[in-house]
C-alpha positions in Angstrom: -77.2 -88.2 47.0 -76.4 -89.3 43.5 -72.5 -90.2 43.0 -70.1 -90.3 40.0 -71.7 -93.7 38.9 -75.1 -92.2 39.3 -73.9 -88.7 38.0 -72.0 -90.4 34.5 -74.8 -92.2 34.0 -77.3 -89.0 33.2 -73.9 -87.4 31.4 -73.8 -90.5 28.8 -77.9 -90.7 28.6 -77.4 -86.7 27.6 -75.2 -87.3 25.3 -76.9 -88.4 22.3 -80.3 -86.4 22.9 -78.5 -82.7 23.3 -75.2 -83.1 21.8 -76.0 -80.6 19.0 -79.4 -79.1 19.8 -80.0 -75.5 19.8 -82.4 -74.3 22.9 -85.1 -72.3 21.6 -86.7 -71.7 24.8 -86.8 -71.6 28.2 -88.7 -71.6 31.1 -88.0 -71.6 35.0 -90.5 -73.1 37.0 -89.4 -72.4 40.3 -86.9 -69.4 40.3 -85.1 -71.7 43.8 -83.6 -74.0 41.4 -81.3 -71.3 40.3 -79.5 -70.8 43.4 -77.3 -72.7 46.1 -79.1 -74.0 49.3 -77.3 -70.8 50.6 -79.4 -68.7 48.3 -82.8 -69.3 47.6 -83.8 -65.7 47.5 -83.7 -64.9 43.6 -84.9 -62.0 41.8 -87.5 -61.8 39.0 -84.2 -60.4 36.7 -81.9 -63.5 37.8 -84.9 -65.5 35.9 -85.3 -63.1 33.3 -81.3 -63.1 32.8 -81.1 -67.3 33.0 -83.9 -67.3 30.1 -82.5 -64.8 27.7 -78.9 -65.9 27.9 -79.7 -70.0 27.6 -82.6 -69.0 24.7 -80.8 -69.3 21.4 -77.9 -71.4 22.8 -76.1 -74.1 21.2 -75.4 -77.5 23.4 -72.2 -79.5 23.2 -71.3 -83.0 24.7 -72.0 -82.8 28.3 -69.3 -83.5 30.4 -68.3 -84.0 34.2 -66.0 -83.9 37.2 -66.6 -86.2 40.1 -70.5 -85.4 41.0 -70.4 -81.7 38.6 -72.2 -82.3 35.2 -72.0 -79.3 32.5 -72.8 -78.5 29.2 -70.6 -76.7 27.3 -72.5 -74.0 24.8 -71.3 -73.5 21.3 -67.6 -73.0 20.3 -68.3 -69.0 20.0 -69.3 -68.5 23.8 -67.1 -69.8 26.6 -69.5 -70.5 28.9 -71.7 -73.6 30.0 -75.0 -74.7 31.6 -74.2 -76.1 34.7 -76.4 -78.5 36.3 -76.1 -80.4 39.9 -78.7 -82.7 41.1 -78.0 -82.5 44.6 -80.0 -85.0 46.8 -82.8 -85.8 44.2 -82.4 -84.0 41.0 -83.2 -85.8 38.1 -82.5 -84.7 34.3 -85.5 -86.3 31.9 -86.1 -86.3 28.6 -89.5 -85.6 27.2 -91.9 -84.5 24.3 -93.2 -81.1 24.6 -97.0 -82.9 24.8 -96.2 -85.1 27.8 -97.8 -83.4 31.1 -95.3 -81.9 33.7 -94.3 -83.7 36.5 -94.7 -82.1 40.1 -91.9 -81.4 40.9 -90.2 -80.1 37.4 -88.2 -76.8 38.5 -86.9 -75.8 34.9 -87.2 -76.7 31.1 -85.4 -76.4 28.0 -87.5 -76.8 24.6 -84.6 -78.2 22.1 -84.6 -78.6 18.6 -81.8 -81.6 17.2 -79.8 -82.1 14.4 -80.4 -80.5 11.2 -83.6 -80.3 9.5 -87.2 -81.1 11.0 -86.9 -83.0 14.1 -89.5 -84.1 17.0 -88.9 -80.9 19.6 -87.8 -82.4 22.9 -87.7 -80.8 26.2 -85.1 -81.0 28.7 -86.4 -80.8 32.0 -84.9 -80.5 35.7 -87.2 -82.2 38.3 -86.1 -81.9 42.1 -88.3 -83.2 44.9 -85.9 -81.5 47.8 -84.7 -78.2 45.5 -80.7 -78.9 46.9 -79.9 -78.9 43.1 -79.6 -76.4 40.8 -79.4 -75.2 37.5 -77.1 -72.0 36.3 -74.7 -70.6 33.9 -71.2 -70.5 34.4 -67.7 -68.8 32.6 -65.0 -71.6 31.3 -61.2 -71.4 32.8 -58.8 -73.4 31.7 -57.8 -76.1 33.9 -54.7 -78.3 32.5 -56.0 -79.3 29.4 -59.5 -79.2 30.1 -62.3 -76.0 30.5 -63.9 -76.2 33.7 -66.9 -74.0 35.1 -65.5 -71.1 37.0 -67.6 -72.2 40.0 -66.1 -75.8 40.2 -62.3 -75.2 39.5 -61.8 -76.0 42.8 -63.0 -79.7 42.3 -60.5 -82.2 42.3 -60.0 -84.9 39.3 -61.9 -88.1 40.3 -60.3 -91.9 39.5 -62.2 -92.0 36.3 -61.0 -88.8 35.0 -57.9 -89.5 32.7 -55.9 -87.2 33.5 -56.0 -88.6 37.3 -52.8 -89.2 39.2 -53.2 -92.1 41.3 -49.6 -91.9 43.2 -50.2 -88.4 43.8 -53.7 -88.2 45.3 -52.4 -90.8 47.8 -49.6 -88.6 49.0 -52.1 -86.1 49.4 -54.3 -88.4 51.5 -51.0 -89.7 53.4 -50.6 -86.4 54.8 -53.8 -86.1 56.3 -54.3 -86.6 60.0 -58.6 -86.9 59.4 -60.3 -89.9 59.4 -60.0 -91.6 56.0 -63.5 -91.8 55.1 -63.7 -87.7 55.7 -60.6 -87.4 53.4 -62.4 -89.3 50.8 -65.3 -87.3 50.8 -63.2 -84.2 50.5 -63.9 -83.6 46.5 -60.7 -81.2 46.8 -58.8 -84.1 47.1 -60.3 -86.8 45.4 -63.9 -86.0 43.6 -67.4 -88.2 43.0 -66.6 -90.7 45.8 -69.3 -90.7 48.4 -70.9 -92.1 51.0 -71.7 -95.6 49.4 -68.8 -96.0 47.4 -66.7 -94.6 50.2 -67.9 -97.3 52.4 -67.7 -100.1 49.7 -63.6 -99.1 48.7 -62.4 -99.2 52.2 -64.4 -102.5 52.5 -62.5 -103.9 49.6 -59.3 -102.6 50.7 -60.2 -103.9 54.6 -59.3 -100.5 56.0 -61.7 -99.1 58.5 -63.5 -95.7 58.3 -61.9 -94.1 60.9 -58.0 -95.1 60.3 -55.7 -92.0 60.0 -53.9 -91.7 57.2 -51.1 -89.9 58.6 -50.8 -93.7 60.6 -51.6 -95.8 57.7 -49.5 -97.5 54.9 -49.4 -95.7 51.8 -49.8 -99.2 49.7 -53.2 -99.4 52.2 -54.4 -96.1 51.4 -53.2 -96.4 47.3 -55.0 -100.1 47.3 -58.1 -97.8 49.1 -57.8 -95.5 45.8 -57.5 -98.4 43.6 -60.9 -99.9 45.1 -63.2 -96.5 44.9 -61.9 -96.6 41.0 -63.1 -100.6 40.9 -66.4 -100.1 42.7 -67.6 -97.0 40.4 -66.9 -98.6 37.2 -68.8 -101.7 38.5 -71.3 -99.4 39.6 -71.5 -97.3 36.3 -71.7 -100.8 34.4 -74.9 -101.2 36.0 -76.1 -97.4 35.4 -75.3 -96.5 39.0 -77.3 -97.4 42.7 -80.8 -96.5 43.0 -82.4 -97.4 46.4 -85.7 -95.3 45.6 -87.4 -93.2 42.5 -85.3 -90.5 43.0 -82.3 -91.0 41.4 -83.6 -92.2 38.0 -81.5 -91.8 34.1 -83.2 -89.5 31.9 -85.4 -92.4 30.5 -86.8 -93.0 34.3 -84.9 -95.9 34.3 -83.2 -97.2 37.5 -79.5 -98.3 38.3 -79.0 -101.4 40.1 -75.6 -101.8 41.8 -77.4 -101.4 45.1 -78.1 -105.3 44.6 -74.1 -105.8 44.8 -73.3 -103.4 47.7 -70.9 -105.3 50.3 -71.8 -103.5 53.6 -73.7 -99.8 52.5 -77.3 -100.5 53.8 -76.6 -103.9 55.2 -76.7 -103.5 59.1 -77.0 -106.4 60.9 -76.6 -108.8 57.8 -73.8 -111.4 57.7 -70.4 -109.9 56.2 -70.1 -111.7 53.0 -66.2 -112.9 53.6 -66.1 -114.1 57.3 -69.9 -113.9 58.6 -69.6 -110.9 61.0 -72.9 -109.0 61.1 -72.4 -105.3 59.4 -72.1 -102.5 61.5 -73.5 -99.4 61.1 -72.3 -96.2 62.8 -72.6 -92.2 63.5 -69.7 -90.4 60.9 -70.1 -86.6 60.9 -74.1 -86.7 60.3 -73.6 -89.7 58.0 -73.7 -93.6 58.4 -70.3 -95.5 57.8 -71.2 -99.1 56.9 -68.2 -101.8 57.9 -67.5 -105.5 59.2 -65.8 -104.8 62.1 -63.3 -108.4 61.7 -62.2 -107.4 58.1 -61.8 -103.8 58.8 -60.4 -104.0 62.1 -59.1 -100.5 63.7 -55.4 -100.4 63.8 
């Protein structure tokens, strides 16, 4: 599943090819895309609705929380296209003339700028359909608008308004398994199972320490680490280990080629030469060295 390296990545490609455009159509492909993996049932009108209230919309600069991407519409309507790529969404970019993929759910015809421009086409591809694609009210949230649906979403450690000292308290108090607590995005938000696995590497705490147990300078340095590992990440447009997870120019990422233990089972531990283990965590894989991340 794409992560907040992976998930940036598609915000800042956005950025300069919708910031500005006016959608002057739309069309839904598969009606699945615009519900939840709860809800797959959706009505001819929820379509019809979708279409009419996107059509005529005006895009600003996409933004995100932790693995949430949105597009806020024009200054006049407090509202936003909401857009989650699940476990292989993708978000392309192409000219109305180029032929349709597959497995393209959903697409926006834009017009940029002012004046005659090339039409372009925004268009939401999803092998597995656990994305989707929506409209959602704005709340205030601090000094930011949020989509209604993900206020609950904690900051992540590249959002600047997030409070180190404070999200380790929270994770102090927590009597869970530290990896679960970092994949709680109440807590903490866009950390994952990779960069999970790669911060508490870094930090040599193992998966299953208890926070509750564990010093707060370990769990803050564990913090520190996930911020570390997505920005080296993000440098590098994100991981991609197949053609799922792709920018919106089809391009891939390619942090996977730095990852420390994710994916490396069996392969020498890069600081003391302990082969990585891999094991069961609740229907996930944890990756560690089981020498620098002994359990305490």
């Amino acid at each position: 599943m794409p992560e907040l390296p992976e998930v940036e990545s598609v915000r800042r490609g956005l950025v300069d090819w919708i910031s500005g455009a006016h959608v002057v159509g739309a069309r839904v492909l598969d009606p699945r895309i615009l519900g939840t993996t709860s809800q797959r049932r959706i009505p001819p009108e929820a379509v019809d609705a979708f279409t009419d209230a996107v059509t005529g919309a005006s895009f600003r600069a996409p933004e995100r929380r932790g693995k949430f991407l949105w597009v806020p519409l024009g200054e006049d309507r407090p509202a936003a296209l909401t857009l989650h790529l699940g476990m292989s969404g993708q978000l392309r970019i192409h000219s109305p003339d180029e032929a349709y993929h597959r497995h393209t759910r959903a697409v926006l015809s834009l017009e940029c700028g002012e004046g005659p421009h090339e039409p372009l086409e925004l268009r939401f591809l999803d092998q597995r359909i656990f994305g989707h694609i929506g409209l959602d009210d704005l709340v205030a949230d601090g000094p930011d608008a949020i989509p209604r649906g993900s206020a609950h979403i904690a900051r992540d450690p590249l959002d600047q308004h997030w409070d180190l000292e404070s999200t380790a308290r929270t994770v102090a108090r927590s009597r869970a398994a530290i990896k679960s607590v970092l994949l709680d995005q109440t807590v903490v938000s866009g950390i994952g199972n990779i960069y999970a696995d790669e911060a508490l590497f870094r930090a040599g705490v193992h998966p299953l320490a208890v926070p509750s147990r564990t010093r707060i300078s370990r769990i803050r340095r564990t913090l520190e680490e996930s911020r570390t590992v997505m920005l080296e990440a993000l440098a590098q447009g994100g991981t991609s280990f197949d053609a799922l997870y792709v920018h919106v120019n089809g391009e891939s990422g390619y942090f996977s080629r730095s990852l420390k233990v994710y994916g490396r089972e069996g392969q020498p531990c890069e600081r003391c030469g302990t082969a990585i283990v891999r094991d069961r965590f609740s229907n996930r894989s944890s990756h560690f060295c089981p020498r620098c991340q002994r359990k305490r």
